[in-house]
TORKOL-278818 format. One record per atom (N, C-alpha, C, O, CB): y, z, x. Coordinates in pm, whole numbers, padded with zeros to 5 digits, always signed. Each point is the difference from the previous one (the first is absolute). Glycine has a CB too. Layout:
BEGIN
YZX/...
***
This chain:
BEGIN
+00382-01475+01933/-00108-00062-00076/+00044-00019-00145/+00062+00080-00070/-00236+00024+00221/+00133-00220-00181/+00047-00006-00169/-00090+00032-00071/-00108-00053+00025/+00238-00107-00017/-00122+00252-00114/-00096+00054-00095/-00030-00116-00096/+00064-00099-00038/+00023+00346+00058/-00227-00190-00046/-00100-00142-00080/+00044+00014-00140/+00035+00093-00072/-00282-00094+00213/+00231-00137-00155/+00064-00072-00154/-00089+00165-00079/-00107+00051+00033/+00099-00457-00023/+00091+00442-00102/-00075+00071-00056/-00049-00075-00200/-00048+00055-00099/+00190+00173+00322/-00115-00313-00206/-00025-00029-00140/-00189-00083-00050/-00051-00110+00025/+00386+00074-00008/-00377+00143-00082/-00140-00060-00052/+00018-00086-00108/+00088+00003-00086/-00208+00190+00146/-00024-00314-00038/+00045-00041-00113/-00054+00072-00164/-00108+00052-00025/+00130-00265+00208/+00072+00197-00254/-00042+00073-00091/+00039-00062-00138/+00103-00067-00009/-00097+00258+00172/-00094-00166-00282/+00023-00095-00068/+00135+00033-00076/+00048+00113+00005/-00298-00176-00005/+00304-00035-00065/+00179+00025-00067/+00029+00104-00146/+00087+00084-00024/-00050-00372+00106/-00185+00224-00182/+00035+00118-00066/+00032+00194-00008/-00066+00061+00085/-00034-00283-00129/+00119+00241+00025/+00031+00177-00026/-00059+00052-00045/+00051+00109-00025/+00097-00105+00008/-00315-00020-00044/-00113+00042-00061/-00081+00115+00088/-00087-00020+00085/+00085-00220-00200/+00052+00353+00075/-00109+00086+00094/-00129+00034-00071/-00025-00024-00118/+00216+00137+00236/-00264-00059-00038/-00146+00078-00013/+00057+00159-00109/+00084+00089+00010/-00217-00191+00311/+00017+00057-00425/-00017+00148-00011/-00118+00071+00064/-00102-00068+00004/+00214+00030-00203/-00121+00183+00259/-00074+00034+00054/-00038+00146-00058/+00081+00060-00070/-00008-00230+00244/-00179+00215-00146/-00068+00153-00050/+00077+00071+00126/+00023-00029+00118/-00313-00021-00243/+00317+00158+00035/+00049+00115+00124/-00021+00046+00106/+00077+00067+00069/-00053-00027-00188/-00176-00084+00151/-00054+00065+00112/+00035-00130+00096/-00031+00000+00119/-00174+00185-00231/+00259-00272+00062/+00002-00113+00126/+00094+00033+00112/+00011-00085+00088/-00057-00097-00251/+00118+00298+00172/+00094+00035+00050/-00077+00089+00120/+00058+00032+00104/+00116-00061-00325/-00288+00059+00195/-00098+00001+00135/+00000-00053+00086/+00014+00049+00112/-00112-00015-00198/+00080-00167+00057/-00022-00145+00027/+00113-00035+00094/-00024-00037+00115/-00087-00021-00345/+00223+00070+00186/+00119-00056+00065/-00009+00057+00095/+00005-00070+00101/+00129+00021-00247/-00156+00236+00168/+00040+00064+00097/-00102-00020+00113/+00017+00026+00119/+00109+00125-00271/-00275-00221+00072/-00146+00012+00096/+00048-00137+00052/-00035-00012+00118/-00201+00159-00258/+00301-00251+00095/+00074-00147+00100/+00093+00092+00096/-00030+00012+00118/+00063-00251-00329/+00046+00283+00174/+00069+00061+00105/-00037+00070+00142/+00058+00005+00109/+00030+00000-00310/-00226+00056+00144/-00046+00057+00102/-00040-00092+00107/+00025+00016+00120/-00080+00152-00266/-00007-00263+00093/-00063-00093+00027/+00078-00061+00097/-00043-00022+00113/-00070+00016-00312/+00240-00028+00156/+00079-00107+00096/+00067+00087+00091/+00075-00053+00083/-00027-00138-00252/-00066+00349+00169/+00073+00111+00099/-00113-00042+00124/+00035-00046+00109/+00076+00293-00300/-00260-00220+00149/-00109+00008+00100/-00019-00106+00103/-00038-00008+00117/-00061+00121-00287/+00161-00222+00034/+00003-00154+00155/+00087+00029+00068/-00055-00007+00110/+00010-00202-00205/+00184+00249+00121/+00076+00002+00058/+00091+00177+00051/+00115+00013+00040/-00153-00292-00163/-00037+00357+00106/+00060+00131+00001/+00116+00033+00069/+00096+00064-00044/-00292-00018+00016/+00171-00125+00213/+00120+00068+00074/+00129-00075-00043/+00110+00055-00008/-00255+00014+00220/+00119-00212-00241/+00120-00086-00099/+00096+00071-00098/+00123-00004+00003/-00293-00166-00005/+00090+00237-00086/+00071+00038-00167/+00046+00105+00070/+00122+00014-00009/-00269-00081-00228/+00047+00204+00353/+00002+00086+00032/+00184+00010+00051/+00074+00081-00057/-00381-00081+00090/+00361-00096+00080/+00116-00010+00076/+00122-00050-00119/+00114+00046-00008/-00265-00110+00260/+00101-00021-00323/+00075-00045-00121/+00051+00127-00065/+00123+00005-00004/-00265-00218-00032/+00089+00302-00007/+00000+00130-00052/+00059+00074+00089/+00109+00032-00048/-00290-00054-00072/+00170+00059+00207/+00092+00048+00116/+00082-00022+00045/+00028+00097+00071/-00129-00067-00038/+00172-00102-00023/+00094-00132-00015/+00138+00065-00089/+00112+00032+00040/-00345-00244-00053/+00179+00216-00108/+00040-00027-00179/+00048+00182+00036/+00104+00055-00040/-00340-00293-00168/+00118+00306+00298/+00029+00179-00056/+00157+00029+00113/+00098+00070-00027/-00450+00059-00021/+00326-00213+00176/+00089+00024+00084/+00146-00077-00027/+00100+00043+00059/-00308+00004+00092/+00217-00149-00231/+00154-00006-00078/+00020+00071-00075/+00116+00034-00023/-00096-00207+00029/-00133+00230-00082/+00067+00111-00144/+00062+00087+00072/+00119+00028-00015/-00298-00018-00172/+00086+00053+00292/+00044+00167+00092/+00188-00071+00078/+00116+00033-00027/-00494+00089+00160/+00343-00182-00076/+00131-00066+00074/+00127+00042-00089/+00089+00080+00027/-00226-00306+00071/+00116+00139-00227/+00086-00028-00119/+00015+00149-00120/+00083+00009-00091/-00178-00305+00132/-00012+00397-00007/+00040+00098-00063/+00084+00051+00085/+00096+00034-00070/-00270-00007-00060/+00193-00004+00228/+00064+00102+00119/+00117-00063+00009/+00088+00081+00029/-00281-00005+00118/+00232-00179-00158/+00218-00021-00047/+00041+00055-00061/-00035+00002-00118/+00073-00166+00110/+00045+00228+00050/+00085+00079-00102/+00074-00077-00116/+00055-00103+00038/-00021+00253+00155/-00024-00122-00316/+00061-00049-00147/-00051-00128-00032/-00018-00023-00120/+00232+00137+00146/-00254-00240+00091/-00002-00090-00091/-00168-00086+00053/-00052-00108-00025/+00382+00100-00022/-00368+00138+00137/-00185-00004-00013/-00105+00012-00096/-00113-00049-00004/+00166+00123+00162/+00011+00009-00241/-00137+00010-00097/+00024-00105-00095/-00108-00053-00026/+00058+00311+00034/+00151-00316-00075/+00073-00124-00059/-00043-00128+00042/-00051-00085-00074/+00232+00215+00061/-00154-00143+00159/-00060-00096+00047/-00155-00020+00047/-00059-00105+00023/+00285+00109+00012/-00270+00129-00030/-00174-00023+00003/-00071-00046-00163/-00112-00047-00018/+00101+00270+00233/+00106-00196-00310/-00122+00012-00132/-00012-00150-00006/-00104-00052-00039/+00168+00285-00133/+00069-00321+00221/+00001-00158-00014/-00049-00077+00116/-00070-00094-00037/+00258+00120-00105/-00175-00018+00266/-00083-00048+00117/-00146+00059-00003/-00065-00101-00027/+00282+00084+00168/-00277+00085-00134/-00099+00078+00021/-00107-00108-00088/-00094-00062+00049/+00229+00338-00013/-00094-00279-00170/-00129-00087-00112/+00011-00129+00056/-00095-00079-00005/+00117+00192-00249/+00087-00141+00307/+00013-00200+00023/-00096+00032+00142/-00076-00097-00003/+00400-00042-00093/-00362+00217+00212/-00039+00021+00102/-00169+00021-00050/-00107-00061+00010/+00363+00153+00110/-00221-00011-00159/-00143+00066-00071/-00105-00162-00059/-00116-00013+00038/+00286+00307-00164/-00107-00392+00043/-00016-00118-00063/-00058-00051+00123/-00086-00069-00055/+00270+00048-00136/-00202+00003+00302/-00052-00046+00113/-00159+00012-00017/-00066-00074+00072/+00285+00140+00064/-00275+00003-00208/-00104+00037+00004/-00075-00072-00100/-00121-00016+00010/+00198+00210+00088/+00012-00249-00223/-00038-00074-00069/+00002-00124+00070/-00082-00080-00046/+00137+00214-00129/+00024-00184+00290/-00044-00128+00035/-00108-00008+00115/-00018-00112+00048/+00243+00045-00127/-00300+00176+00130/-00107+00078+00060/-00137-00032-00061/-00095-00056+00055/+00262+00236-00010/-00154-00113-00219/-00090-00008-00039/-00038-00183-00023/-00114-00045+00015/+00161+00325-00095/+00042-00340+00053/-00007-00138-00040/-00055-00063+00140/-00096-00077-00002/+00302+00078-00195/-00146+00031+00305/-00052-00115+00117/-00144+00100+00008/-00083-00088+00023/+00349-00035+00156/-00321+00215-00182/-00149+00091+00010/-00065-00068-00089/-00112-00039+00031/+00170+00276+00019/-00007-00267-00177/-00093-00052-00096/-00071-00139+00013/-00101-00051-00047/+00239+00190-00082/-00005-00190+00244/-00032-00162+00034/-00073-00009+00120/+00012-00108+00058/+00195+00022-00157/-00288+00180+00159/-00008+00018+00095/+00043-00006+00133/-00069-00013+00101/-00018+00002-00248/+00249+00026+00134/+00093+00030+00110/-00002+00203+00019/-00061+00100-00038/+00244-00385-00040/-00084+00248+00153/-00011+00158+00000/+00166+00082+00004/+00091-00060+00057/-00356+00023+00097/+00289+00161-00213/+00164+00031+00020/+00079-00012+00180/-00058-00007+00108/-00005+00204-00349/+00163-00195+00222/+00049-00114+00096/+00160+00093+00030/+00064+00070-00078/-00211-00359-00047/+00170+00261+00247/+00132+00123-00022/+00119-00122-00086/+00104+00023-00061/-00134+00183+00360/-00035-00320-00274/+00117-00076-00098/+00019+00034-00135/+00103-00036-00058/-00144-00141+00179/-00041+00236-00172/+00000+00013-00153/+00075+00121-00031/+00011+00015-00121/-00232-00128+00087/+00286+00219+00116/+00140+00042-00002/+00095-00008-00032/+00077+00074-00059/-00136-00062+00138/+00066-00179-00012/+00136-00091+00006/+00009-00118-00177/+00089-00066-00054/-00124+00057+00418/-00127+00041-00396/-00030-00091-00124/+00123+00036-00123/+00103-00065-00019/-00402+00068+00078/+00248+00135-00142/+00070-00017-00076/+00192-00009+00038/+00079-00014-00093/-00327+00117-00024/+00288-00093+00247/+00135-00011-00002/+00051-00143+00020/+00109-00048-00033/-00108+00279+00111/-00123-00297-00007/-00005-00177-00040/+00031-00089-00105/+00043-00115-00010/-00180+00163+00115/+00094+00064-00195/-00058-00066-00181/+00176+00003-00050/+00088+00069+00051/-00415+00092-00144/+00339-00242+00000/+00076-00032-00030/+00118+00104-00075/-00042+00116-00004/-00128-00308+00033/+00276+00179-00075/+00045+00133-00033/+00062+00047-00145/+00085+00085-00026/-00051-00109+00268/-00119-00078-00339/-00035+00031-00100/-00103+00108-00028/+00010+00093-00079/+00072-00296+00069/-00215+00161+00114/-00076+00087-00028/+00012+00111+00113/-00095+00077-00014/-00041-00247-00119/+00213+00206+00233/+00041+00133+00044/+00074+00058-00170/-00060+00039-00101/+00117-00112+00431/+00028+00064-00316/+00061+00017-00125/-00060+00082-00132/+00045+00090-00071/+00035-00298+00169/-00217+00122-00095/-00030+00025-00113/-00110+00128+00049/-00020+00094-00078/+00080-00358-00056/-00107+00261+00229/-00090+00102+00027/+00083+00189+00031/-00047+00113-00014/-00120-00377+00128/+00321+00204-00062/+00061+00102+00027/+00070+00076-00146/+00062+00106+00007/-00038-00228+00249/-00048+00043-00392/+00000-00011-00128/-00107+00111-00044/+00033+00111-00042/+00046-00368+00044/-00158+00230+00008/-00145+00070-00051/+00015+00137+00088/-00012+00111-00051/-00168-00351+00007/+00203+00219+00165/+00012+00127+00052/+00132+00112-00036/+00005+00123+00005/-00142-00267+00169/+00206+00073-00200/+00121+00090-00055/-00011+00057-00133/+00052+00108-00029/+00085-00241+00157/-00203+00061-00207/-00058+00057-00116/-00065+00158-00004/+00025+00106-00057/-00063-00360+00029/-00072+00194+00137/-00120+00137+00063/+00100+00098+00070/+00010+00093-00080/-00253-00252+00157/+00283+00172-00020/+00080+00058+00083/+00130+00082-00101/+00045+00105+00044/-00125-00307+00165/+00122+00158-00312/+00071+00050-00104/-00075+00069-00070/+00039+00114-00027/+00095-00266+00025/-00263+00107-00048/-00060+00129-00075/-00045+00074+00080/-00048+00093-00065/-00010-00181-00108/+00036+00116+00335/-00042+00133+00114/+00103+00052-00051/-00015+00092-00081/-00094-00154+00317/+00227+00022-00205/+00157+00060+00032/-00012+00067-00091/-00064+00098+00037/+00216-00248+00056/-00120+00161-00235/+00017+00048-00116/-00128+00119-00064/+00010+00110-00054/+00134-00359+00038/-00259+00165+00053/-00075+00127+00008/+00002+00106+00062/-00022+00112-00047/-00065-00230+00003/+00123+00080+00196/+00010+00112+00070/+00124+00066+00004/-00012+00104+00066/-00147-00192+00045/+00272+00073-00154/+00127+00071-00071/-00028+00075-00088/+00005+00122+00008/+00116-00273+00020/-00160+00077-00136/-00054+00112-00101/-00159+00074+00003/-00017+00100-00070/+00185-00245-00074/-00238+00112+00195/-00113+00036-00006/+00019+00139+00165/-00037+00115-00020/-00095-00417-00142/+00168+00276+00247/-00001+00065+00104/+00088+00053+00049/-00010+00101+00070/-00112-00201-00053/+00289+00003-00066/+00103+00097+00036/+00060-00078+00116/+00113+00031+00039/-00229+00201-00117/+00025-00364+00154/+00058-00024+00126/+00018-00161+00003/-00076-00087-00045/-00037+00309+00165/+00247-00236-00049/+00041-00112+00024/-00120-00113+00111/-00031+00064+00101/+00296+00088-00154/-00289-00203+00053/-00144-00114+00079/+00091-00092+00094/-00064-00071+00078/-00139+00026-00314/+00331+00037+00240/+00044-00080+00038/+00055+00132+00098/+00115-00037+00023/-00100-00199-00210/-00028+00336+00240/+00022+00063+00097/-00095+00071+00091/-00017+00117-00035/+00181-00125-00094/-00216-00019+00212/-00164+00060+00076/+00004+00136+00013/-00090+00078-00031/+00046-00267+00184/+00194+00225-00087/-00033+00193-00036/-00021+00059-00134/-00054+00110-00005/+00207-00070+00178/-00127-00085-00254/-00011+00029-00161/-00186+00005-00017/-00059+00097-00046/+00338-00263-00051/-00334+00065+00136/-00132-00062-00032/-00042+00104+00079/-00064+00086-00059/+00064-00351+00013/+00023+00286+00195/-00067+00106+00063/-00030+00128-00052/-00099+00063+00038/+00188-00168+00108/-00003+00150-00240/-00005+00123-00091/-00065+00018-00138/-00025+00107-00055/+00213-00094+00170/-00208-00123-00158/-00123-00011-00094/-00119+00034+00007/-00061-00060+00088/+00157-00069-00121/-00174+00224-00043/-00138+00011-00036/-00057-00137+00038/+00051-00110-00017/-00016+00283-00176/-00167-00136+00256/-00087-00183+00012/-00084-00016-00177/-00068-00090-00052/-00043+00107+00412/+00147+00086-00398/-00075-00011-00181/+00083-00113-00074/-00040-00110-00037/-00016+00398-00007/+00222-00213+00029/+00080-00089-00047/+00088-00148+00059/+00073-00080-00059/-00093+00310-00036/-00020-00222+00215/-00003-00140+00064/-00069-00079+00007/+00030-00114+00036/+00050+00181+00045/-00242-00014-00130/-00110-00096-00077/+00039-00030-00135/-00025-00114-00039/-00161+00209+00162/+00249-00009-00212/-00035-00070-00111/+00117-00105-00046/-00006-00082-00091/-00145+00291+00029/+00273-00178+00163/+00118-00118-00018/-00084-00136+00078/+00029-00114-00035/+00235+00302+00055/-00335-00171+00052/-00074-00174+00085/-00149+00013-00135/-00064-00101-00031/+00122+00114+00445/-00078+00072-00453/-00073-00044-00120/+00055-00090-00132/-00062-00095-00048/-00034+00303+00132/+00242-00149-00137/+00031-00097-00040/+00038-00104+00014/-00012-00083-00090/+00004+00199+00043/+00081-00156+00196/+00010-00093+00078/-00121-00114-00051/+00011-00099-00073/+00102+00273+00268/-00174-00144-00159/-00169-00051-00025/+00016-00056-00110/+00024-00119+00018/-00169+00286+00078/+00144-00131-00229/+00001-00010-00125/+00103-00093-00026/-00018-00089-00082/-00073+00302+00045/+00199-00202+00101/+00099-00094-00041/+00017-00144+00087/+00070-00101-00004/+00040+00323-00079/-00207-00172+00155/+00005-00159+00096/-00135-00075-00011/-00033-00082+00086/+00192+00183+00114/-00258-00063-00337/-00115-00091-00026/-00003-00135-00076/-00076-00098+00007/-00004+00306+00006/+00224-00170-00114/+00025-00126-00020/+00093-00110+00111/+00039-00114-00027/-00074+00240-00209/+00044-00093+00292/+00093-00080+00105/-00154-00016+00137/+00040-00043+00109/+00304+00192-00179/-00435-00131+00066/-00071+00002+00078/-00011-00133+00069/+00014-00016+00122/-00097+00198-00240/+00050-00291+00015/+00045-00159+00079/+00056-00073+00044/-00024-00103+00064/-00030+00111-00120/+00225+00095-00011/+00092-00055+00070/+00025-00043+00148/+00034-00117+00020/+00008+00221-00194/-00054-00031+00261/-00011-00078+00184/-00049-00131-00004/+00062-00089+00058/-00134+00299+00067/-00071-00243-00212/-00114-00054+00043/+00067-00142-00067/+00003-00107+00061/-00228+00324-00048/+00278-00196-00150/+00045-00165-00028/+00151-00019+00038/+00042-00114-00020/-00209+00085-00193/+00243+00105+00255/+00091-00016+00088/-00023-00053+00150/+00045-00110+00031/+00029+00272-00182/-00134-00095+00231/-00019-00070+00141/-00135-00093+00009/-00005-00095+00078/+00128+00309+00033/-00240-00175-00206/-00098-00116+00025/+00036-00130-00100/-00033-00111+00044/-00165+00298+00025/+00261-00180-00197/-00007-00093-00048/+00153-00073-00032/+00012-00096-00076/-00249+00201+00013/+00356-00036+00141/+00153-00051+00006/+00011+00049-00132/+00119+00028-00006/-00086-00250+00167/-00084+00249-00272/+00063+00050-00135/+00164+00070-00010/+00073+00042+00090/-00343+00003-00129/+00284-00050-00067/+00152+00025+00015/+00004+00151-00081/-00095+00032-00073/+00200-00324+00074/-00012+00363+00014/+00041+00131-00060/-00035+00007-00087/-00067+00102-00016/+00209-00073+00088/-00131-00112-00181/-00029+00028-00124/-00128-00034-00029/-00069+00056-00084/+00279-00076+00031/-00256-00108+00148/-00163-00024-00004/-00107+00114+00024/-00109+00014-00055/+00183-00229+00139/-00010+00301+00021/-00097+00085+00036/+00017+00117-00045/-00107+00062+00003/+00072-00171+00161/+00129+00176-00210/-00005+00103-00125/-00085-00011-00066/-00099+00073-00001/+00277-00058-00020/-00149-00148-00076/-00080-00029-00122/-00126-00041+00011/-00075+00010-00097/+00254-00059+00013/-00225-00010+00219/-00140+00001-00004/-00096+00103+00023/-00105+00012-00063/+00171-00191+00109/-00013+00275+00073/-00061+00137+00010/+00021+00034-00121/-00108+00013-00057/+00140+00054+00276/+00080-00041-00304/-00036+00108-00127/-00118-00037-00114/-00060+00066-00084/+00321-00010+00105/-00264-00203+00024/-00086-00046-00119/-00126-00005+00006/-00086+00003-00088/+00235-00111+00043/-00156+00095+00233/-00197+00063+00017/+00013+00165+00009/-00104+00060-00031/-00016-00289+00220/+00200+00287-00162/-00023+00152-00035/-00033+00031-00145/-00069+00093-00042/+00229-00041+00220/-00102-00140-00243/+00007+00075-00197/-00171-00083-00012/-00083+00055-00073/+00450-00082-00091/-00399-00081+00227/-00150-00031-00030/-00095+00047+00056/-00117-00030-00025/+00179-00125-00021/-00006+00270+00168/-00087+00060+00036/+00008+00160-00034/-00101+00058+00039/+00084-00254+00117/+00099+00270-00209/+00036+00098+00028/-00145+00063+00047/-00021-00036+00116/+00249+00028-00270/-00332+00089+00106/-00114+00060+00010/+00002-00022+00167/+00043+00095+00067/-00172-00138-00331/+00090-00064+00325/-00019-00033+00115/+00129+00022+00120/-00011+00036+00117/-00161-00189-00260/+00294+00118+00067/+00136+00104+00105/-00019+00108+00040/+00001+00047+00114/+00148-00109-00215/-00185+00142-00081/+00043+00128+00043/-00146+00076+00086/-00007+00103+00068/+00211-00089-00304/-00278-00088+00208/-00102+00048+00141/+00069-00019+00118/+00050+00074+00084/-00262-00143-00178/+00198-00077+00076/+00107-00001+00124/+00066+00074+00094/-00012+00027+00120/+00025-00131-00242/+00082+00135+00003/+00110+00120+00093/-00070+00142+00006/+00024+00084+00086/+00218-00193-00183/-00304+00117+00027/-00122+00154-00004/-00023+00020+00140/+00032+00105+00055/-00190-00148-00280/+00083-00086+00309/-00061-00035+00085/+00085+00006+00106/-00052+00057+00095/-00088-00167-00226/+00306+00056+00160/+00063+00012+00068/+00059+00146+00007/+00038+00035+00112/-00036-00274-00132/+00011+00320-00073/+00023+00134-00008/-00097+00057+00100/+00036+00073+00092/+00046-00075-00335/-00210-00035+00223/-00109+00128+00051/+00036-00085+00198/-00019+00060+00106/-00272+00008-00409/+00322-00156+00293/+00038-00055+00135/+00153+00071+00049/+00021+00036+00116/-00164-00286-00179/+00222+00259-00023/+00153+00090+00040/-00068+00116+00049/+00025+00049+00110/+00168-00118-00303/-00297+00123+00097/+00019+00182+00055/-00099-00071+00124/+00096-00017+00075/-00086+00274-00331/-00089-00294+00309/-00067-00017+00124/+00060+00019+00121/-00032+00061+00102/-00073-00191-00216/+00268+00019+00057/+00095+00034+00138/+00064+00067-00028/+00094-00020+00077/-00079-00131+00022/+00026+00270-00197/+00065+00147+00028/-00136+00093+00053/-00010+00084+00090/+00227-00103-00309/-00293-00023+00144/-00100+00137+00101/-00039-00026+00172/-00056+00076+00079/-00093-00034-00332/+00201-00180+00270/-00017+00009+00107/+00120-00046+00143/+00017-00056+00108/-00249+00042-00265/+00284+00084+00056/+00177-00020+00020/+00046-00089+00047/+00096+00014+00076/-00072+00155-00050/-00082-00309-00060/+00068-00136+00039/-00115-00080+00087/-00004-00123+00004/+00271+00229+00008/-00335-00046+00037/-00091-00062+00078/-00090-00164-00039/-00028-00103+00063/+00027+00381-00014/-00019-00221-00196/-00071-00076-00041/+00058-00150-00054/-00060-00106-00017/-00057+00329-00010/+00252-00187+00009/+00108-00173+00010/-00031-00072+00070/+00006-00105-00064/+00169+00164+00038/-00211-00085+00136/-00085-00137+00029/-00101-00013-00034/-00064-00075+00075/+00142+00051+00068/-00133+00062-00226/-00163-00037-00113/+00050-00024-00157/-00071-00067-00074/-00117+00265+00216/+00324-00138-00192/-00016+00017-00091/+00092-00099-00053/-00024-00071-00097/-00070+00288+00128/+00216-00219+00049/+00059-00133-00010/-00051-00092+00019/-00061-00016-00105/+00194+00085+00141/-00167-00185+00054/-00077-00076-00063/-00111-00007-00081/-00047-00114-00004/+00141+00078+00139/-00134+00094-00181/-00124+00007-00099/+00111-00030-00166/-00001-00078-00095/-00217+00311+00278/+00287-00133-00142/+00097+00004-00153/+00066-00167-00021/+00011-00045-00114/+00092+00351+00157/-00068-00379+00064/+00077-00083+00017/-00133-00156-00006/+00028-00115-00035/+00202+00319+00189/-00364-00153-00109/-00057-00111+00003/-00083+00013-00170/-00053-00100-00048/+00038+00075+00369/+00018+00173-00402/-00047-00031-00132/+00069-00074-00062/-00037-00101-00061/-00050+00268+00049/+00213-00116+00024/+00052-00114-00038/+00014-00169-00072/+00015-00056-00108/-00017+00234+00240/-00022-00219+00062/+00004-00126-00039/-00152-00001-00026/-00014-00110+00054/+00231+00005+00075/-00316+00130-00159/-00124+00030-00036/+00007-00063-00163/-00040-00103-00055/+00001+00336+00242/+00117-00106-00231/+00022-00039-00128/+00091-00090-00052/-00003-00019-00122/-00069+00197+00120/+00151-00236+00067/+00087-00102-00049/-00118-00114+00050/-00017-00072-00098/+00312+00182+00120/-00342-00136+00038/-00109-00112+00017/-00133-00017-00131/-00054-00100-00048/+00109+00159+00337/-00071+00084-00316/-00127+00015-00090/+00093-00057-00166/-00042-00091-00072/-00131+00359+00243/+00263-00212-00191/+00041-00022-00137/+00044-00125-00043/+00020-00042-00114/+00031+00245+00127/-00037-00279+00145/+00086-00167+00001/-00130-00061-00007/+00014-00112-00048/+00228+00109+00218/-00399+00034-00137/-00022-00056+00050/-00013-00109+00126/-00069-00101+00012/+00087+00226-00187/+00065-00071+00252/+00001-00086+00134/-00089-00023+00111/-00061+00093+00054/+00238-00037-00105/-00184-00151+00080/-00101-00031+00076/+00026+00081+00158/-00083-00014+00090/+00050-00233-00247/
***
């Protein structure tokens, strides 16, 4: 099956919304929203996304390496989920195959943003914890305290990059387009990010307290605020 055109139309300038902080409610209450139309959809999408990570952690030396960069381009499926839900289609096992469709500027650029995030885990959790992330027995031996607060900063460092996926695979933007446009609705929104990520935090500890279970609710939800909010700040129809 060929995955659906993913491009909205949207208007050309780069003018985002400023928004009050609490709108970051908002994004996550669309999210919910587009989980409820379609639950077992996002639900398998998410399951999907957890059963390459597990696959790809369990290789020896060049699994956890290769999960931090496949895993987000897989995971990105969900953003083209939320887009056909919003249109009133529904997620599709094609939308798997979407972002590896998309062109490979914007793989590229999304596997960009993630290497970023993934460099400040690494480093936090070296110095902050003592343990290498790029090895799963290492991670296994970590406190779940200090393995929250390295995906806490994780968090923090991937709010400005938050739009990046979204004008990379929904709108073909280029590397440097979509850096600079996520950073520039993050700095006009900050108040409303860092709820944001507040919000996705109190969603991380959900699936450590419930030791993973809750990744098919929480991933897509995280993945459809998202494009929630890249729609609200563009204005898009």
């Amino acid at each position: 099956m060929t995955p659906p055109d993913p491009s909205p139309s949207l208007p050309g300038a780069r003018a985002f919304r400023s928004v009050r902080a609490d709108r970051a409610f908002a994004w996550y209450s669309e999210a919910l929203r587009l989980f409820k139309k379609q639950p077992v959809g996002f639900a398998a999408l998410a399951v999907a996304t957890a059963i390459v990570e597990i696959v790809l952690m369990l290789l020896p030396l060049v699994g956890p390496p290769a999960a931090n960069i496949v895993v987000p381009i897989v995971a990105s499926s969900l953003l083209f989920a939320a887009l056909a839900t919003d249109r009133g289609d529904k997620p599709r096992a094609a939308h798997l195959l979407a972002p590896f469709a998309a062109p490979a500027r914007a793989i590229g650029t999304v596997v960009a943003a993630t290497l970023v995030v993934s460099g400040v885990e690494w480093l936090a959790g070296w110095h902050l914890a003592g343990v290498n992330l790029l090895s799963i027995d290492a991670i296994a031996e970590v406190a779940a305290t200090d393995l929250l607060v390295v995906y806490v900063l994780g968090v923090a460092a991937s709010l400005p990059l938050t739009l990046v996926p979204l004008f990379a695979f929904l709108e073909g933007a280029t590397l440097r387009e979509s850096f600079a446009w996520s950073l520039a609705a993050f700095l006009r929104n900050v108040p409303a990010f860092l709820l944001y990520g507040g919000l996705g935090i109190a969603l991380l500890g959900v699936v450590f307290v419930t030791q993973g279970l809750a990744t098919i609710i929480v991933l897509p939800l995280w993945a459809a605020s998202s494009y929630a909010a890249w729609k609200d700040l563009l204005n898009a129809a």
